[in-house]
C-alpha positions in Angstrom: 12.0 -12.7 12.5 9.3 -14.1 13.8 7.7 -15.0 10.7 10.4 -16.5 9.4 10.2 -18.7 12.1 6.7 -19.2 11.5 7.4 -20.0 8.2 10.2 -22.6 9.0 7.8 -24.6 11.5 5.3 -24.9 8.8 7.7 -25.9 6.3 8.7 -28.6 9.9 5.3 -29.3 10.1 4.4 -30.4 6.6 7.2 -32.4 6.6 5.2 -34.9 8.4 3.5 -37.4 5.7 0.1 -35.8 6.4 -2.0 -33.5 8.6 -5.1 -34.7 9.6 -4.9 -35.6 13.5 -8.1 -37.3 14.9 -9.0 -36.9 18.4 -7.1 -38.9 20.4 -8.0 -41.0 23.0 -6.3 -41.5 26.6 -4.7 -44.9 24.9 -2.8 -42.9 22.0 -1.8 -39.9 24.0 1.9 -40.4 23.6 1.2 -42.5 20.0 1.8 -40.6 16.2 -1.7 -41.2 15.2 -1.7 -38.7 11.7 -2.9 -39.6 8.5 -0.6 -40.7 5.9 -1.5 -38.4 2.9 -1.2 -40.0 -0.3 -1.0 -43.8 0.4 -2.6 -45.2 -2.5 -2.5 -41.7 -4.4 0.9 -40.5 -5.7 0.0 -36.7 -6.3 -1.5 -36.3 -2.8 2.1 -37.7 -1.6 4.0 -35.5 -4.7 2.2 -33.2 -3.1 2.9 -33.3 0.4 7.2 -33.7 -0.6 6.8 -30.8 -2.9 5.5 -28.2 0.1 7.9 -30.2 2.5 10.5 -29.1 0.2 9.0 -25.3 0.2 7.7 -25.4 -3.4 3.8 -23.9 -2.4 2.6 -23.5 -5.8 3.5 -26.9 -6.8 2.6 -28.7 -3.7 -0.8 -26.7 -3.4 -1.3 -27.9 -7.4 -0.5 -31.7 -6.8 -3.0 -31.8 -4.0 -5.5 -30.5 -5.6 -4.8 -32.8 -8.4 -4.9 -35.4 -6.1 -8.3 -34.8 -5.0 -9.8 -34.0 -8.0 -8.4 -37.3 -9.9 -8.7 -40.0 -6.8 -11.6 -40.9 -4.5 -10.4 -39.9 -1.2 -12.0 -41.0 2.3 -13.6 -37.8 3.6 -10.0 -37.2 7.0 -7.6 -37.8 3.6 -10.0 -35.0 2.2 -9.6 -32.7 5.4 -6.1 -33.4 5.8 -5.3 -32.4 2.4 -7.0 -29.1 2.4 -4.9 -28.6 6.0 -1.9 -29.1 3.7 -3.1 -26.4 1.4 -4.4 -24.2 4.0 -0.6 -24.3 5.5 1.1 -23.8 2.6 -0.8 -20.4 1.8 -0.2 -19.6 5.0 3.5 -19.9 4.6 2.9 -17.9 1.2 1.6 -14.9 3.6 -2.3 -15.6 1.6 -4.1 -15.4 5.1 -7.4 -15.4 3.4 -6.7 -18.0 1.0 -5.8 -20.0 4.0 -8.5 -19.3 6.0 -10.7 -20.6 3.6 -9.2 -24.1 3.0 -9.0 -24.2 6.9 -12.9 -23.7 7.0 -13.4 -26.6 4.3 -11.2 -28.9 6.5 -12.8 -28.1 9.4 -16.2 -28.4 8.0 -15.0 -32.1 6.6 -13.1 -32.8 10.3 -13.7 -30.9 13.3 -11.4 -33.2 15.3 -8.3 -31.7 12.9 -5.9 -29.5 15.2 -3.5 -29.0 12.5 -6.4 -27.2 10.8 -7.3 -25.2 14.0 -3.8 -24.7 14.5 -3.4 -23.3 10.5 -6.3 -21.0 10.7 -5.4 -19.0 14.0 -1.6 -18.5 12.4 -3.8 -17.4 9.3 -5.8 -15.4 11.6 -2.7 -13.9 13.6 -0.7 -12.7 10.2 -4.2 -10.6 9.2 -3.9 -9.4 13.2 -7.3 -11.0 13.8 -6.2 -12.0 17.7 -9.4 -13.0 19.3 -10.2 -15.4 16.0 -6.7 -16.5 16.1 -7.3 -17.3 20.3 -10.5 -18.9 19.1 -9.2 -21.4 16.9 -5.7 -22.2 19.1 -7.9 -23.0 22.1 -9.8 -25.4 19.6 -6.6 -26.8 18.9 -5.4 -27.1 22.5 -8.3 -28.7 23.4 -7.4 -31.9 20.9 -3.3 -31.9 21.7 -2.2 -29.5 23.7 1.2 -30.7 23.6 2.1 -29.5 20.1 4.9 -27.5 19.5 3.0 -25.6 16.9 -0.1 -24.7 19.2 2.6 -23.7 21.7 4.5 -21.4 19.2 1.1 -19.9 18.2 0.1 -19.1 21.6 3.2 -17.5 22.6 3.1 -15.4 19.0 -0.7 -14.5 20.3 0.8 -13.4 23.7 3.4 -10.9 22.5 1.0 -9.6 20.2 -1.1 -8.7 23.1 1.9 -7.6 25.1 2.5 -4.7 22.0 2.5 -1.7 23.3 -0.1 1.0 22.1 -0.2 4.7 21.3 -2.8 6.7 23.4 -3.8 10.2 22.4 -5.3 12.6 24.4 -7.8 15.0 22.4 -7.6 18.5 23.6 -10.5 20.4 22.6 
């Protein structure tokens, strides 16, 4: 149930026009301030309506199209692989993920989305303190998202698990 859920806000989340979020300053904190992906390049936006729509393969294969074919500015770039990142994510390919997170992250430090992406990539391979890592990364650029929030609650029940002790009795 609860990935399902997971999957549905990523399928939300991508339906924004693009990912990458700069850091934002005390003057935008209530202003959209996100990237429009594929302004000027028609696969990157292809791209971005096909993983809206929930087609991964075909959105992850438009944007990589669309950076391959077009000079992008390096937060179109980050954003991008975000988008990619997300959508394996949603495909349950954690480690696929991860690693387009990294590349983003490496391009943008200031993306949440990224952060955000990696630590639910993190939390489906049950790595919890790499998953807390990255959502407290995220949280510290907007900690009002809904999607940091969902992550942190998913983080919290996983710690809440219960777990089987067994004595050895030698």
């Amino acid at each position: 149930m609860v990935r399902a859920l997971l999957i549905s806000l990523f399928i939300f989340s991508l339906a924004v026009s693009g990912w990458a979020q700069p850091r934002r300053s005390t003057q935008q904190e209530n202003s959209d301030n996100r990237i429009v992906l594929g302004v000027g390049n028609p696969l990157l936006a292809d791209g971005s309506n096909a993983l809206r729509a929930g087609l991964y393969d075909e959105g992850i294969r438009l944007t990589m199209l669309g950076l391959e074919r077009e000079a992008v500015t390096s937060q179109i770039r980050a954003g991008a692989l975000s988008n990619i990142c997300a959508a394996y994510a949603a495909k349950d390919a954690p480690d696929t993920a991860i690693e387009y997170c990294t590349q983003s992250l490496a391009i943008d430090s200031s993306n949440w989305r990224a952060f955000s992406n990696r630590s639910y990539a993190y939390w489906l391979k049950e790595m919890y303190p790499e998953a807390t890592l990255d959502l407290e990364a995220a949280v510290a650029i907007n900690p009002r998202a809904r999607q940091v929030l969902q992550i942190r609650g998913m983080l919290n029940e996983a710690g809440l698990r219960p777990r089987i002790t067994v004595e050895d009795h030698q």
